[in-house]
N, C-alpha and C positions, 0 to 999 in steps of 0.2 A: 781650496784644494790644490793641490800642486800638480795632480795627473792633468794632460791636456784633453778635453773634450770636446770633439768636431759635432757641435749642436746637427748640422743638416744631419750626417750618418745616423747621433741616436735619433733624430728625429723618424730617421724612417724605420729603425727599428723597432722602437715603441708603436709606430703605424702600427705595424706589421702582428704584433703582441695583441694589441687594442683590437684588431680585426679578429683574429684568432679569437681571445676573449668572446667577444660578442657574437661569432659564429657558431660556436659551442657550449654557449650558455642561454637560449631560446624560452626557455621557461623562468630564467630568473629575467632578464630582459621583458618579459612580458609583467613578470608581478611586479614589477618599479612600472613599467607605461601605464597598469588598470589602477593604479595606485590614489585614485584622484581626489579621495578623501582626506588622505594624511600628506602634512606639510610635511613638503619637499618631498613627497613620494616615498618618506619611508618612515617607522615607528617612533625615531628618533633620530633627532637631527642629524647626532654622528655620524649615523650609518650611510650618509652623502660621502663620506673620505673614500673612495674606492675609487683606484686606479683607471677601471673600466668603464666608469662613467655611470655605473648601478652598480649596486654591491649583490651577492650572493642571495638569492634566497636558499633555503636548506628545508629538507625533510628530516632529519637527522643527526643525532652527534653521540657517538660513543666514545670513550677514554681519548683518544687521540686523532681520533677519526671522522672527518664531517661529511656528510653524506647531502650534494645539493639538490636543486629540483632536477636539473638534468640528467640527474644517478652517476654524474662524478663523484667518489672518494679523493677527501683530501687532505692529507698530514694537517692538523694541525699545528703548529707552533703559536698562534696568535693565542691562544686558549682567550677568548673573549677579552682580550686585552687584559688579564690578567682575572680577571673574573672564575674564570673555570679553571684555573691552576689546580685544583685538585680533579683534572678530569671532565670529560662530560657525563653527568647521568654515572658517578658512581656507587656501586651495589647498595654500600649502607649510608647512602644519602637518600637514593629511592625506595628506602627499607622505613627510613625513619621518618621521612615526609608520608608517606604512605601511613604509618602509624597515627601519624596527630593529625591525616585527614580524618581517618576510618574513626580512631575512639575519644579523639578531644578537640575543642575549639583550635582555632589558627590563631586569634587572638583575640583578648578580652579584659586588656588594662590586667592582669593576675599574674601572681608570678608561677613559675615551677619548677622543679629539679633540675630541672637542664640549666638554669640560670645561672645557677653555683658552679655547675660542675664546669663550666664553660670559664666563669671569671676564675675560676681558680687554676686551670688549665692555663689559661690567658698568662695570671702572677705567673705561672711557674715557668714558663716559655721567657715570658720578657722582664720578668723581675718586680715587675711594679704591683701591691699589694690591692688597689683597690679598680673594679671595672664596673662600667656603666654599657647602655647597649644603646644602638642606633640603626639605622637602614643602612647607611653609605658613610664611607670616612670623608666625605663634604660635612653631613652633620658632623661627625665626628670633630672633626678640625673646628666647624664654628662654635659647637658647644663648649670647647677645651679654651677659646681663644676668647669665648665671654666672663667664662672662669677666670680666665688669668687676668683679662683687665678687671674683675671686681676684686682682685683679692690682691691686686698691688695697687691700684687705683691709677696707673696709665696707661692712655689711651692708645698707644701704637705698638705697634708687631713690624717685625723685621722676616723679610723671607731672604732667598738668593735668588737672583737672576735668570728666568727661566725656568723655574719652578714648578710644579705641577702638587696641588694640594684641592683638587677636585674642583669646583666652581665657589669656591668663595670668594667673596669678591675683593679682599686686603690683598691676595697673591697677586693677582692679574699686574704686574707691573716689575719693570726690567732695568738694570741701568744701562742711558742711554749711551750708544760708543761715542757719539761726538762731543758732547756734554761730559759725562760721568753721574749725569742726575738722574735721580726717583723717573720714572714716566711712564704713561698706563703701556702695558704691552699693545704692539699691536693687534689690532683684530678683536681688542675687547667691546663687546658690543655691552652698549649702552650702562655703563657703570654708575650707580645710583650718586655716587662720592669718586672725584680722582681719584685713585690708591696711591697717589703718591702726597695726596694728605694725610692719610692715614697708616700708610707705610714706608718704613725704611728699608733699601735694598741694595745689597755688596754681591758682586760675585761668590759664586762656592769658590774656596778654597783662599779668601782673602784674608786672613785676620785680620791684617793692621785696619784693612776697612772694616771690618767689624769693629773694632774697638772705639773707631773714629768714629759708629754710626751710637752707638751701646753711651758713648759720653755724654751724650743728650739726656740719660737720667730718665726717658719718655717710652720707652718700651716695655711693655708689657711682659711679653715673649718673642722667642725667636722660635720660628719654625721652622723645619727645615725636613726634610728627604737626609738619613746618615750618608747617598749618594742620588744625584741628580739623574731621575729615571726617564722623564719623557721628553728630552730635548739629546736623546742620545745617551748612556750611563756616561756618568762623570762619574769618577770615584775619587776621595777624597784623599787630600795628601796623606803620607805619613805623617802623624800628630795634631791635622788638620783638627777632628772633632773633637781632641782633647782640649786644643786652646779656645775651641768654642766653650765647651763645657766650664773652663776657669775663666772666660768672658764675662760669662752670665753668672755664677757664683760673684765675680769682682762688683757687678756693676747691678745687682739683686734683681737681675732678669729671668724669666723661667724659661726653660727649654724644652719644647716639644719633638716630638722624635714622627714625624710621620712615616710607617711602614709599610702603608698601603702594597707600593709594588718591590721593596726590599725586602719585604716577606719573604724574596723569592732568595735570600742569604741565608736560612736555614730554619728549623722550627722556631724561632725565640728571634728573626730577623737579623738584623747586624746588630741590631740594641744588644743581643745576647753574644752573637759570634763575636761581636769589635770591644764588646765587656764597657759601653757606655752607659751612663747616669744620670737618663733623662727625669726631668719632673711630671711627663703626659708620655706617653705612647700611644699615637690614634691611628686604626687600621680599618680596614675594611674591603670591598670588593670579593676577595679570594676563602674566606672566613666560611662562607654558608656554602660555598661548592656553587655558588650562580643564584642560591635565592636571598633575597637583598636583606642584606647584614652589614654592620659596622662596630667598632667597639674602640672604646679610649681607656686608657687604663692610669692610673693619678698615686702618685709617691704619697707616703705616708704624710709629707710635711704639705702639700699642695691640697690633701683630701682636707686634713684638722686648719688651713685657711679655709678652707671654701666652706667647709661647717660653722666656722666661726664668723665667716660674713652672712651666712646664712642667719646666725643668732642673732646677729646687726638688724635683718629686717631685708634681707636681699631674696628674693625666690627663685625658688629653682624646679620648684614640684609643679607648677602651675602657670603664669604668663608671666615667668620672667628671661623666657626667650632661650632653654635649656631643655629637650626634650620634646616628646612628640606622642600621638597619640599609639602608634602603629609601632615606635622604637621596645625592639624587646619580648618581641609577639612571640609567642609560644612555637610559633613553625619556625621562624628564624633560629631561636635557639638549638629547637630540635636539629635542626642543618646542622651548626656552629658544632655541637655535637658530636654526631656522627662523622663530619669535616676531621674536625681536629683530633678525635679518640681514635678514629680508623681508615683515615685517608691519608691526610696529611700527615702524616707519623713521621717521630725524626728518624723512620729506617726509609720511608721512603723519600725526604730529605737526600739522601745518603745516594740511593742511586739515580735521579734527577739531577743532583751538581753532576756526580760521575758523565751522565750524557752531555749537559752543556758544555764542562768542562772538553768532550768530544766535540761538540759541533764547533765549539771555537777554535780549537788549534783546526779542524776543516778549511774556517773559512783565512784563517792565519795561514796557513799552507797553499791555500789559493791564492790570495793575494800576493804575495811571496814570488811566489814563481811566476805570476803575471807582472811585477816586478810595480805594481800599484801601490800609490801613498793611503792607503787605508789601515785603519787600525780596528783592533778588538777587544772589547772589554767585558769582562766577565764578574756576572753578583749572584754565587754561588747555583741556582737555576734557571738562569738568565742568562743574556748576552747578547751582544748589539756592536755591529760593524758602524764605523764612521769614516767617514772619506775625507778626514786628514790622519799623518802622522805626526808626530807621534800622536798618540788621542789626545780629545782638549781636556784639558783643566776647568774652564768653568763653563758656564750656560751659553753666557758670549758667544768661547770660541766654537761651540760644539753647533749654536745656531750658524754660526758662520761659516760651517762646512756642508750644512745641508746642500743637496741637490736636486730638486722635485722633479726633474723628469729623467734622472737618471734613477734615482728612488722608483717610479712608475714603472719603469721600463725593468728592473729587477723583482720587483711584487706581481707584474702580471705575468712573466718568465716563468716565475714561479707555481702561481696560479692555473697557468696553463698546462703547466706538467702534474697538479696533482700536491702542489704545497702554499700551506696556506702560511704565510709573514703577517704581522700586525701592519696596519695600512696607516698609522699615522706614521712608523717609522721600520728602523731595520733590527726589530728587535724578535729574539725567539723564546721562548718560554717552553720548558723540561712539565709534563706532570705525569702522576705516578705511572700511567698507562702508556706511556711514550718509550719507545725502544729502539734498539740501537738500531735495528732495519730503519726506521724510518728518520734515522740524523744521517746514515749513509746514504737517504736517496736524497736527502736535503746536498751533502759534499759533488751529489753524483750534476746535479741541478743546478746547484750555485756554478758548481767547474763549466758548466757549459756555457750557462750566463756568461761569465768575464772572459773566459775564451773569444765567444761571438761579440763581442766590444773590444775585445783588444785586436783579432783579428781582423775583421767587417774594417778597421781605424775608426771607429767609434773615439775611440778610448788610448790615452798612448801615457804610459807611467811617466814618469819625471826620472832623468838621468840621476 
């Protein structure tokens, strides 16, 4: 980062945050202490990433609005980290969960109408003719990347650098800056296999290191984010994912496209908006409105392999490690449904970019005038500040601008006024129910923040 930062000063203002936080929040403070049953004091490991030292509990959440135990209301922008993108608790999610509680099974291994109209909904967004169903795009990713090793018959997969493709365990792994080599990421806790046996890893935005890793003839597939979402948005050069796409065409590698949180680039993702040619598309989190959904969708030419190794004597209906008991359940789909036929719609696509596209030039205007090396990248209902300029290129450099307690200290700033940031990083997230009052009291909140760090001498821009 090039700005100078006087650690004592944010120190003390982050104190000062952290107190506030914890003074005004007594009822969630209390359900993290009574907590003694569940590791780590809360449902899910995650939910330790909190600024404040406990995260939120909440009584509530409507469209953009979370409502805590303390009866603070609080802007959303995290929307469950991507999760609740189409809202909290919207109308004809609660309409149609309510239906296949009241007059049908949740699930029962059966299929139903919803199934079709969902995979074909799916084709017509992202292009790819044929969809299967899952809980989360983790399954989703593992299932698509046992496929492709059985139907090329090699054993490795290629990610990029910082990556984020749910907890499977071939991603967890980075190239190292002193080396240039494979090596597990830090902080991967106990990996069954190195991933750096089983994975090859380029920065985004490398070709020629792609080419170089792709010559090895041993890849399976390459996976990838069409842009690098949770190490900060990286977005991809111009021509970038084209020369991937003629990569893996050259060297009879498949490409997966994972959409999870690029979803947030339009109905049909960037697969649709950037007009790419993936062999898989696998999505998931944002899909059911919050109740757990996933889905991988398979090019004509990758579905008639995977049938035909299927004819070979390979399984895929029963323990050959593809599939789940629960993947496809009748309530999921009912969500996926109602999600996609009348939430997520590409009109409200349409005015979701319109706000991100606002909150970015906010926080561009801010920075600007506070005369800060921060940058702002925007993927169509998305968007995420990084504290360097220009923004990075790949995972590297985009990990090598982080700042965790300047990060802290702007999350609970935030928090404190009544807006909620996603807590792994500096990202904001547009859904349908999101409006312009509350990305102006986001401009009103951020200006104050950097204000109080530039002035306080927190914080001092680079000449």
């Amino acid at each position: 980062m090039g700005d100078k930062v006087r650690r004592p000063r944010l120190t003390e203002l982050l104190d000062q945050e952290l107190r506030r936080y914890q003074d005004e929040h007594p009822n969630s403070a209390r359900l993290h202490a009574d907590a003694d049953h569940l590791f780590g004091r809360v449902p899910m490991t995650w939910m330790g990433k909190w600024a404040g030292g406990f995260p939120l509990g909440f009584r509530a959440a409507r469209g953009a609005v979370v409502e805590d135990l303390d009866g603070h209301e609080l802007v959303d922008f995290a929307l469950g980290d991507t999760g609740a993108m189409a809202g909290h608790s919207p109308q004809p999610l609660v309409d149609a969960v309510a239906r296949r509680l009241r007059d049908g099974g949740v699930t029962t291994m059966l299929p139903t109408a919803d199934a079709e109209w969902v995979a074909a909904e799916l084709a017509r967004r992202f292009g790819l003719p044929q969809w299967s169903f899952t809980l989360s795009a983790t399954d989703a990713n593992r299932w698509v990347l046992r496929l492709a090793r059985m139907v090329t018959g090699r054993p490795k997969i290629l990610v990029f650098s910082y990556c984020y493709h749910g907890t499977v365990d071939e991603t967890f792994v980075i190239v190292d800056p002193a080396t240039g080599r494979a090596v597990s990421r830090p902080g991967n806790a106990g990996p069954s296999v190195d991933p750096s046996e089983t994975t090859r890893v380029v920065e985004f935005n490398d070709l020629a290191g792609l080419e170089r890793e792709l010559a090895a003839g041993d890849v399976a597939a390459v996976l990838t984010e069409p842009a690098l979402t949770n190490i900060g948005i990286v977005l991809p050069d111009p021509g970038f994912l084209t020369g991937v796409r003629q990569l893996c065409d050259d060297t009879g590698t498949l490409l997966v496209i994972d959409e999870t949180h690029t979803f947030s680039a339009g109905p049909g993702g960037a697969t649709h908006r950037w007009g790419l040619r993936p062999d898989a598309v696998t999505v998931g989190k944002s899909l059911g409105g919050g109740v757990p959904s996933g889905a991988y969708g398979l090019s004509d030419n990758f579905a008639r392999r995977t049938l035909a190794a299927v004819a070979d004597g390979y399984d895929i209906v029963d323990v050959g490690g593809v599939g789940g008991t629960l993947a496809g359940n009748a309530l999921s789909l009912a969500a996926m449904r109602a999600v996609l036929g009348e939430v997520l719609t590409d009109e409200a696509f349409e005015h979701m970019e319109t706000l991100a596209t606002r909150f970015a030039h906010d926080v561009e205007s801010t920075v600007a005038a506070a005369g800060l090396n921060w940058s702002v990248s925007q993927l169509g209902a998305r968007c995420e500040y990084r504290f360097a300029a220009p923004a990075p290129r790949s995972g590297g450099a985009s990990a090598a601008s982080a700042d965790p307690a300047l990060e802290d200290f702007l999350h609970l700033y935030a928090v404190n006024r009544g807006l909620l940031i996603t807590p792994f990083h500096n990202m904001a997230l547009m859904c349908p129910a999101t409006t312009a009052a509350q990305v102006d009291r986001h401009r009103q909140v951020f200006g104050e923040a950097v204000d109080l760090l530039v002035t306080s001498g927190a914080l001092e821009g680079s000449p």
